[in-house]
C-alpha positions in Angstrom: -1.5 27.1 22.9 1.7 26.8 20.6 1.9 29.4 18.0 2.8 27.5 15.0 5.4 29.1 12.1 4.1 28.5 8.6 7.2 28.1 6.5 8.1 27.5 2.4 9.4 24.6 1.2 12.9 24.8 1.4 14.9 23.3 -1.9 18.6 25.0 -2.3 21.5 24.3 0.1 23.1 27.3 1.3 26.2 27.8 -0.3 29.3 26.8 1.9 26.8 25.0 3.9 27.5 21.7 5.8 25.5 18.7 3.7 24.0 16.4 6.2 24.3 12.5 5.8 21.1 10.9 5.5 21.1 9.5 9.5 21.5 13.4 10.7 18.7 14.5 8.2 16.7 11.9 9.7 17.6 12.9 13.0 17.0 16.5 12.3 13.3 15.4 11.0 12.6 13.1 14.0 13.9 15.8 16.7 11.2 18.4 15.2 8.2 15.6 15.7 9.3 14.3 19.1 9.5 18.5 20.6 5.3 18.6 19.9 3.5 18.8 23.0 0.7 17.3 22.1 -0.1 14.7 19.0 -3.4 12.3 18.1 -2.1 8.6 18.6 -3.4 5.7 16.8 -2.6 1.8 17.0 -3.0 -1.0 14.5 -2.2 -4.4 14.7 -0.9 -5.7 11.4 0.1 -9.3 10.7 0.1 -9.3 14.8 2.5 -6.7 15.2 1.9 -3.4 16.3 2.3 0.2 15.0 1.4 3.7 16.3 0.9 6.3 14.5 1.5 10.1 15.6 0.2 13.1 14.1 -0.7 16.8 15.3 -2.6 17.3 12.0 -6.5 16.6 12.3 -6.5 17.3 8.3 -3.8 14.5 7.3 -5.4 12.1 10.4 -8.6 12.8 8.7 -7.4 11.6 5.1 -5.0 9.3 6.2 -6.7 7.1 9.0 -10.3 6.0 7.3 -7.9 3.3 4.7 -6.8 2.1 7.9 -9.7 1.8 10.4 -9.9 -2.4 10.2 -6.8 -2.2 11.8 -7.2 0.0 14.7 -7.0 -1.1 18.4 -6.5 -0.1 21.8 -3.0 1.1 22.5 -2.6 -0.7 26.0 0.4 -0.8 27.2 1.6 -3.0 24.1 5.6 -1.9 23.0 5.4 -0.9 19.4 7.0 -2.6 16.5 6.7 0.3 13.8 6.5 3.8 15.4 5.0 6.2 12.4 5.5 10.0 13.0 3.7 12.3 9.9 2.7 15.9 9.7 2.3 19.3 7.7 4.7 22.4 7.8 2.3 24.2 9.6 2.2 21.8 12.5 5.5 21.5 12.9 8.0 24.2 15.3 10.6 24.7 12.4 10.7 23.9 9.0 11.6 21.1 6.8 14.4 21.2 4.0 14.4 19.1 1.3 16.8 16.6 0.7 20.3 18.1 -0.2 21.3 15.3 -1.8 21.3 15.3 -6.0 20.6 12.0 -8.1 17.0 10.5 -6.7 14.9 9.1 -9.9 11.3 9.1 -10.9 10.7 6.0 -8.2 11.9 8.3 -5.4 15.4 6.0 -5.4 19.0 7.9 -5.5 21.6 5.1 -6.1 24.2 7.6 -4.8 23.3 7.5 -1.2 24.3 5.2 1.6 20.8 3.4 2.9 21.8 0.9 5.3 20.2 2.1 8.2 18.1 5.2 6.8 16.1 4.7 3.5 14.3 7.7 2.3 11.9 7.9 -0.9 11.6 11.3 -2.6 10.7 12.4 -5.8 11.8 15.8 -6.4 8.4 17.3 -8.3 6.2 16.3 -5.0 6.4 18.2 -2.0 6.3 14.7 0.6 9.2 12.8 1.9 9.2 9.0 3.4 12.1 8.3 5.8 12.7 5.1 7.7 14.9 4.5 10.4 16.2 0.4 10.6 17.4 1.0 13.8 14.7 3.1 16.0 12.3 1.3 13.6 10.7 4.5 13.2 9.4 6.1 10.2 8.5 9.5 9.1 6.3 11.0 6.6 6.1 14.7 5.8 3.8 16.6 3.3 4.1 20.7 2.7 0.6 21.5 3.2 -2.5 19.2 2.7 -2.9 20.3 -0.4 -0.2 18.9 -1.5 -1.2 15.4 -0.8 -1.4 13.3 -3.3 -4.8 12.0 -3.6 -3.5 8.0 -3.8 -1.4 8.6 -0.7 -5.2 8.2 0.8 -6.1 5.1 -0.7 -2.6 3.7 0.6 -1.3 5.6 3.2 2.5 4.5 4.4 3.0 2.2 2.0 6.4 3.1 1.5 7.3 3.1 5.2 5.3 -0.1 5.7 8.1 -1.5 2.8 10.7 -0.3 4.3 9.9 -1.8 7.7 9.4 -5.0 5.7 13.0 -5.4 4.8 13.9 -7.4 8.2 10.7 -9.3 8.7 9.5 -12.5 7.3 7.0 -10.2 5.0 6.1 -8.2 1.9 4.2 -5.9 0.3 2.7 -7.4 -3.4 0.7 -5.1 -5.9 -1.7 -7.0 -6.2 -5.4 -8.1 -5.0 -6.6 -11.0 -3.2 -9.8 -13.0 -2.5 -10.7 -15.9 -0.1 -13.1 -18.4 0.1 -13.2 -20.7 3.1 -10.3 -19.6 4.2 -8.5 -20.2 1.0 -6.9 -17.6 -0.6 -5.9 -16.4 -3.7 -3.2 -13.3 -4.9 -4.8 -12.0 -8.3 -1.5 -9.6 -9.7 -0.5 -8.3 -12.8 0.7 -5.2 -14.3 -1.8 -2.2 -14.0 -4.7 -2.4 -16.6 -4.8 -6.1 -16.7 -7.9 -6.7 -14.8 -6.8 -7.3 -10.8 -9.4 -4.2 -9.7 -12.6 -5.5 -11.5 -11.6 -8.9 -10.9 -11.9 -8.6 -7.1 -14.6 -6.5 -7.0 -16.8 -8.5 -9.4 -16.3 -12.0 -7.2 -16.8 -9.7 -4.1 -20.3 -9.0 -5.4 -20.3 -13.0 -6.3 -20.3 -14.0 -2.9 -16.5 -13.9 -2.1 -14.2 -12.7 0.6 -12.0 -9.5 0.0 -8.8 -8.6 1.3 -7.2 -5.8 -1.3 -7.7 -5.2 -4.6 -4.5 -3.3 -5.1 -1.8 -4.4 -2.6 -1.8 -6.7 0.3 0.1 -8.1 3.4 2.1 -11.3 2.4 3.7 -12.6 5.7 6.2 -15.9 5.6 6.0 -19.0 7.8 4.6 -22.2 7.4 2.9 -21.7 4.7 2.3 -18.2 3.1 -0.4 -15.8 4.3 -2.2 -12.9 3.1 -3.5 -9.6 5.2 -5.7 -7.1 4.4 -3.5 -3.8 4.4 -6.0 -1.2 3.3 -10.0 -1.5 3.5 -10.0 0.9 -0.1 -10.4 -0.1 -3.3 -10.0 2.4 -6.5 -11.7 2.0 -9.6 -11.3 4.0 -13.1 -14.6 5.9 -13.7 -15.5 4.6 -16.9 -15.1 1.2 -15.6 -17.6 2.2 -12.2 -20.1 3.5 -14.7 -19.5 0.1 -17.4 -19.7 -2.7 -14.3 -20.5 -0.8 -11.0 -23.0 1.7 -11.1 -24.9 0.9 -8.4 -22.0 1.9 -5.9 -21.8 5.3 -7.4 -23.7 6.6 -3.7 -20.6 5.3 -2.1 -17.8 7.0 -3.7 -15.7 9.0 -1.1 -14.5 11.4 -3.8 -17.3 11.9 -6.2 -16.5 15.3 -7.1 -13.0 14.8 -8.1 -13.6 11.8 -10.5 -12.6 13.7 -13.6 -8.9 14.0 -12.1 -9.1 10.9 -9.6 -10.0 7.4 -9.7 -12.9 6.7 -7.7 -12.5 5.7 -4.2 -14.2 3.4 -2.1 -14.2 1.8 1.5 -14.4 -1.9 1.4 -15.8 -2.9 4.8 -18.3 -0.1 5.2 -20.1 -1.6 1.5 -19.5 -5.5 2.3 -18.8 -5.9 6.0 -19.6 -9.4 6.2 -17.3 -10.4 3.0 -14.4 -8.2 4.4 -11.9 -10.4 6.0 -8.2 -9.8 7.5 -6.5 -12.9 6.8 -6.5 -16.1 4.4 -3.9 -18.6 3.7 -2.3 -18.6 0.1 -3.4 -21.3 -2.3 -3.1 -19.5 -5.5 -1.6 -17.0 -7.8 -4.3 -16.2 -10.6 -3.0 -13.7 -13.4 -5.8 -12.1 -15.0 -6.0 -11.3 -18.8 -8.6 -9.4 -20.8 -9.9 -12.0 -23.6 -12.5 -11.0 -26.5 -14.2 -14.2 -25.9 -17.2 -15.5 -24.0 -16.2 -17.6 -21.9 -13.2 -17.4 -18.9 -10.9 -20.3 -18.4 -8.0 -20.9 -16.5 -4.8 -22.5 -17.5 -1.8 -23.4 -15.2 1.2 -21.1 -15.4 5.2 -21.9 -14.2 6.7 -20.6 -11.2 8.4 -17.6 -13.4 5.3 -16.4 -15.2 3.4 -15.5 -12.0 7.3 -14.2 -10.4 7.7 -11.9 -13.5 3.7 -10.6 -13.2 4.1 -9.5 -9.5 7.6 -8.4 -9.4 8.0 -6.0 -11.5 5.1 -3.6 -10.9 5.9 -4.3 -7.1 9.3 -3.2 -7.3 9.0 -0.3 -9.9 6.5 1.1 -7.1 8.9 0.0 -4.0 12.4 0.4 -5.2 14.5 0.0 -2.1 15.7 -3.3 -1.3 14.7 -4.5 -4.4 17.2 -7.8 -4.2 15.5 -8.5 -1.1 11.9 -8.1 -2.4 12.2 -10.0 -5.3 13.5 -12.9 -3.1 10.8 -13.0 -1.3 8.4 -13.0 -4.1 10.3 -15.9 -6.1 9.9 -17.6 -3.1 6.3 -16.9 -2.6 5.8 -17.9 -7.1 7.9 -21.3 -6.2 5.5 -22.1 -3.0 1.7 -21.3 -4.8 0.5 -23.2 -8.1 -0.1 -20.2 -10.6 -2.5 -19.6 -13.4 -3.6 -17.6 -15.9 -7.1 -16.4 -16.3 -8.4 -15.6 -19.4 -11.7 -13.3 -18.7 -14.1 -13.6 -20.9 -17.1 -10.8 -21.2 -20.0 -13.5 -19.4 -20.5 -12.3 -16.0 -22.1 -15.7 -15.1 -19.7 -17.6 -16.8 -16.7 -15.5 -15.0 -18.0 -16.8 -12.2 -18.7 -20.3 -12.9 -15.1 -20.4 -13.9 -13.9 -19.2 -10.7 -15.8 -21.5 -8.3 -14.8 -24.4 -10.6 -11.2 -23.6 -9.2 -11.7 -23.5 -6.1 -13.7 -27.0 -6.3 -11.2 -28.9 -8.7 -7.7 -27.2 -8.7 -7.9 -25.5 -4.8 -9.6 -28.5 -2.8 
């Protein structure tokens, strides 16, 4: 048994004291992960590439893991594509400074440091640090205890790393949600408050297939694809006691709704309407209308661009000229429209299957 050393978190940097660059930092980091002697693996297969994850924390694997589970597979002897190593102080044989360097904004970006080949995301009031590695294509994600976890970290665990890895392949991570019907699928985006959660989860209950509700998998080829990333979906809880009541039993967080929103796992409610994958037809922009009915209306190629970009990248701010490359190429591709919701559940729904038949056959 290795007697672990519980340590504080770490802030100042000695005076006179050597400041790292961000590779040795990262370096430092890695060397006190790959020294465990023992650590839980896990494999995915996302987009058809595949990423282990090591942890010796049974608390943050607990938490962490359960947004994931639709991707899990057997390791094999399969290379990976995406190593993730993540932990808490306590598990760890030494402890973790924070980063030395001044200047990192309220979207966990500091414009004064080098990030070529090591990105890192930090915001200074939370006790958690993302680092990626370009090179070893390895990634790192550290949290003081697990109390200081944030509680949406849960709901989308790695999704920084999983943007950072996203920088050299033919991908990218949208916020937004998608649905599919016959293997047609649609990107429903917008800026937080406009609609995307209740939209998805109110055709879900209509019959439709889900793939994310709050941000999905695009991947680039032939013709653009959508992936289901995380099996959660998060609802304010005034809105689940307005439109979903029913699925109040199947909250994961019930007694922390008053701080939280609540928390749900998608393919343990609907398996048969969860799905993986869907080809792109559409980009749908949902709008809140004091009106009856809900129609749609076509949109240009920069009106859906400037509802998923910005959102996206105020969320994911590295790479940002690279992101929002990929994302005007993905508006230019997809006809886009706006959806004015009106307060008819029926007739919400009518207006969406008269989409699919007319402007999506």
């Amino acid at each position: 048994m290795m007697l672990m050393k519980k340590v504080g978190w770490c802030r100042r940097t000695p005076k006179n004291a050597v400041v790292l660059n961000l590779n040795d930092y990262f370096s430092r980091l890695l060397s006190l992960f790959t020294a465990l002697p023992a650590y839980y693996t896990d494999c995915l297969l996302l987009a058809g590439r595949s990423v282990r994850l090591n942890s010796p924390s049974d608390v943050l694997r607990s938490r962490l893991i359960p947004a994931l589970s639709h991707l899990l597979v057997d390791s094999g002897d399969t290379t990976a594509e995406l190593t993730i190593w993540y932990a808490v102080d306590a598990d760890l044989p030494d402890k973790v400074t924070a980063p030395p360097w001044p200047g990192f904004n309220a979207q966990g970006f500091n414009t004064t440091l080098d990030q070529e080949t090591v990105q890192i995301f930090f915001q200074p009031w939370q006790r958690q640090i993302f680092l990626y590695s370009r090179q070893r294509r390895t990634g790192i994600y550290w949290v003081q205890t697990p109390v200081d976890l944030p509680w949406w970290e849960a709901s989308f665990p790695f999704r920084i790393i999983f943007h950072f890895w996203t920088r050299d392949l033919p991908a990218q991570l949208v916020h937004a949600g998608a649905i599919a019907k016959g293997g047609k699928g649609v990107l429903i985006t917008g800026p937080s408050g406009s609609g995307k959660s209740t939209s998805c989860l109110t055709l879900l209950r209509c019959g439709y297939q889900y793939l994310g509700d709050d941000y999905v998998w695009v991947e680039f080829g032939d013709g653009p694809k959508v992936y289901t990333l995380y099996q959660t979906a998060k609802v304010e809880p005034e809105n689940l006691k307005k439109r979903f009541p029913d699925w109040m039993p199947h909250v994961v967080n019930k007694e922390l709704l008053e701080q939280q929103k609540a928390i749900f796992y998608i393919r343990e409610l609907w398996q048969d309407s969860f799905i993986t994958a869907a080809d792109l037809s559409a980009i749908l922009l949902p709008r809140v209308m004091h009106q009856e009915h809900s129609v749609f209306e076509r949109i240009r190629p920069t009106q859906a661009l400037l509802a998923m970009a910005p959102t996206t990248l105020h969320h994911l701010p590295h790479h940002r000229e690279v992101a929002y490359q990929k994302m005007m190429q993905l508006s230019a591709a997809l006809p886009g429209f706006r959806w004015n919701l009106g307060t008819d559940r029926k007739l919400f729904e009518q207006s969406f299957d008269q989409l699919y038949s007319d402007a999506l056959s």
